[in-house]
C-alpha positions in Angstrom: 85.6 -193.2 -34.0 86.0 -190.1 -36.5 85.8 -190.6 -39.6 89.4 -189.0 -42.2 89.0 -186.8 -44.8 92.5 -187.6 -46.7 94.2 -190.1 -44.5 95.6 -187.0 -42.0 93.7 -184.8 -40.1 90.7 -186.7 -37.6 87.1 -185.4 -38.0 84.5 -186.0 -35.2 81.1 -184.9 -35.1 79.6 -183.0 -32.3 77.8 -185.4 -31.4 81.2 -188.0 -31.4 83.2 -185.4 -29.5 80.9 -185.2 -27.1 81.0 -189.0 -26.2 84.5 -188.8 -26.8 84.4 -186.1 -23.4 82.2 -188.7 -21.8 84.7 -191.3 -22.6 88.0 -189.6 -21.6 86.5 -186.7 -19.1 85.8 -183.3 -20.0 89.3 -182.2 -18.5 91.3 -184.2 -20.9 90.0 -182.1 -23.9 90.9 -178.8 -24.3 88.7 -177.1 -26.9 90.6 -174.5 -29.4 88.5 -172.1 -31.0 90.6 -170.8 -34.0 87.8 -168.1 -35.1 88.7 -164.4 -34.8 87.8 -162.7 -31.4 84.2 -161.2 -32.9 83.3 -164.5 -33.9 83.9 -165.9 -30.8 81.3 -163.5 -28.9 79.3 -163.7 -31.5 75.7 -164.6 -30.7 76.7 -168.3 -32.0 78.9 -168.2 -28.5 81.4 -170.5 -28.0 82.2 -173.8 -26.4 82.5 -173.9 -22.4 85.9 -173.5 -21.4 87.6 -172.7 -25.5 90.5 -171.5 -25.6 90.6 -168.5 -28.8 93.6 -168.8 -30.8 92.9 -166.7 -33.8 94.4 -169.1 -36.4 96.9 -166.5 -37.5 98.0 -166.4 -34.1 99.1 -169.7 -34.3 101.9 -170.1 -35.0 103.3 -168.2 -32.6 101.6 -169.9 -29.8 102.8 -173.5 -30.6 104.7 -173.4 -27.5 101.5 -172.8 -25.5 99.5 -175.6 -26.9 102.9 -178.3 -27.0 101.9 -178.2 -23.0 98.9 -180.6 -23.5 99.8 -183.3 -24.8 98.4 -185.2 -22.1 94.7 -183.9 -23.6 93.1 -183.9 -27.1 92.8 -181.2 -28.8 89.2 -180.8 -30.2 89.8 -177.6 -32.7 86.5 -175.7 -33.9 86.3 -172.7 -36.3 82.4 -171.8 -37.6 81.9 -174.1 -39.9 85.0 -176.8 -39.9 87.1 -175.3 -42.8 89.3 -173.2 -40.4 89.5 -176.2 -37.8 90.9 -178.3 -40.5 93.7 -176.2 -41.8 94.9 -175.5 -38.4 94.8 -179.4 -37.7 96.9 -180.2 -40.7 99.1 -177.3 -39.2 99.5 -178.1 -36.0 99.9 -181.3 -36.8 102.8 -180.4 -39.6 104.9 -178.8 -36.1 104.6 -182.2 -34.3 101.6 -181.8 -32.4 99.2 -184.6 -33.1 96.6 -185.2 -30.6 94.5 -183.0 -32.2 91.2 -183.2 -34.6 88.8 -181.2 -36.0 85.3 -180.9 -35.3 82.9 -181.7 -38.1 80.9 -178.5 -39.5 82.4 -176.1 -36.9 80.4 -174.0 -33.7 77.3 -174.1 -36.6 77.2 -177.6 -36.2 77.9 -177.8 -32.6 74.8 -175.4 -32.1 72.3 -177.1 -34.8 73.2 -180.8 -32.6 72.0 -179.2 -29.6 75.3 -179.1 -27.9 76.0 -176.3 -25.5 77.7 -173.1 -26.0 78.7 -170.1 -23.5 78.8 -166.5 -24.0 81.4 -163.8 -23.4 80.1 -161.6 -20.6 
């Protein structure tokens, strides 16, 4: 499943995350939003239950996302150009079970899939 852009970081499609929750249960992926905090209540919203990590705050919150290793890490920015970079990043500090998801919350919204809003 999930197709590679250059052999590193994973790419799934909305559409292949989302069987990819049905598959492994919604609880065992945590969703990383690495768009800046505007973006994220943006009228584009945001997936349920994201977790915003601006992807300059990163690095300093490796720590905090070494604690699920037990869950993949599905990482969306807007359009999938952020999501990738923090993959090969994240992935660079030894934390692996993470991809990228094809075409970013844009993507995510023009497939259909939900999104939730900041209240």
């Amino acid at each position: 499943m999930g197709t590679k852009n250059d052999g590193s970081v994973r790419i799934l499609t909305p559409l292949e995350v989302a069987d990819l929750m049905n598959e492994k249960g919604e609880e065992n992926v945590l969703f990383l939003d690495v768009r800046e905090p505007w973006e994220f209540e943006s009228n584009t919203g945001h997936v349920k239950g994201s977790v915003l990590i601006p992807m300059m705050d990163i690095p300093d919150r490796l720590d905090e996302l070494r604690k699920h290793r037990d869950k993949e890490i599905a990482v969306i920015c807007n359009s999938g150009h952020r999501s990738y970079y923090a993959c090969q990043y994240l992935m660079d500090n030894g934390i692996t079970n993470v991809f990228s998801i094809d075409g970013g919350i844009q993507k995510w919204l023009r497939t259909g899939l939900e999104t939730e809003y900041s209240e």
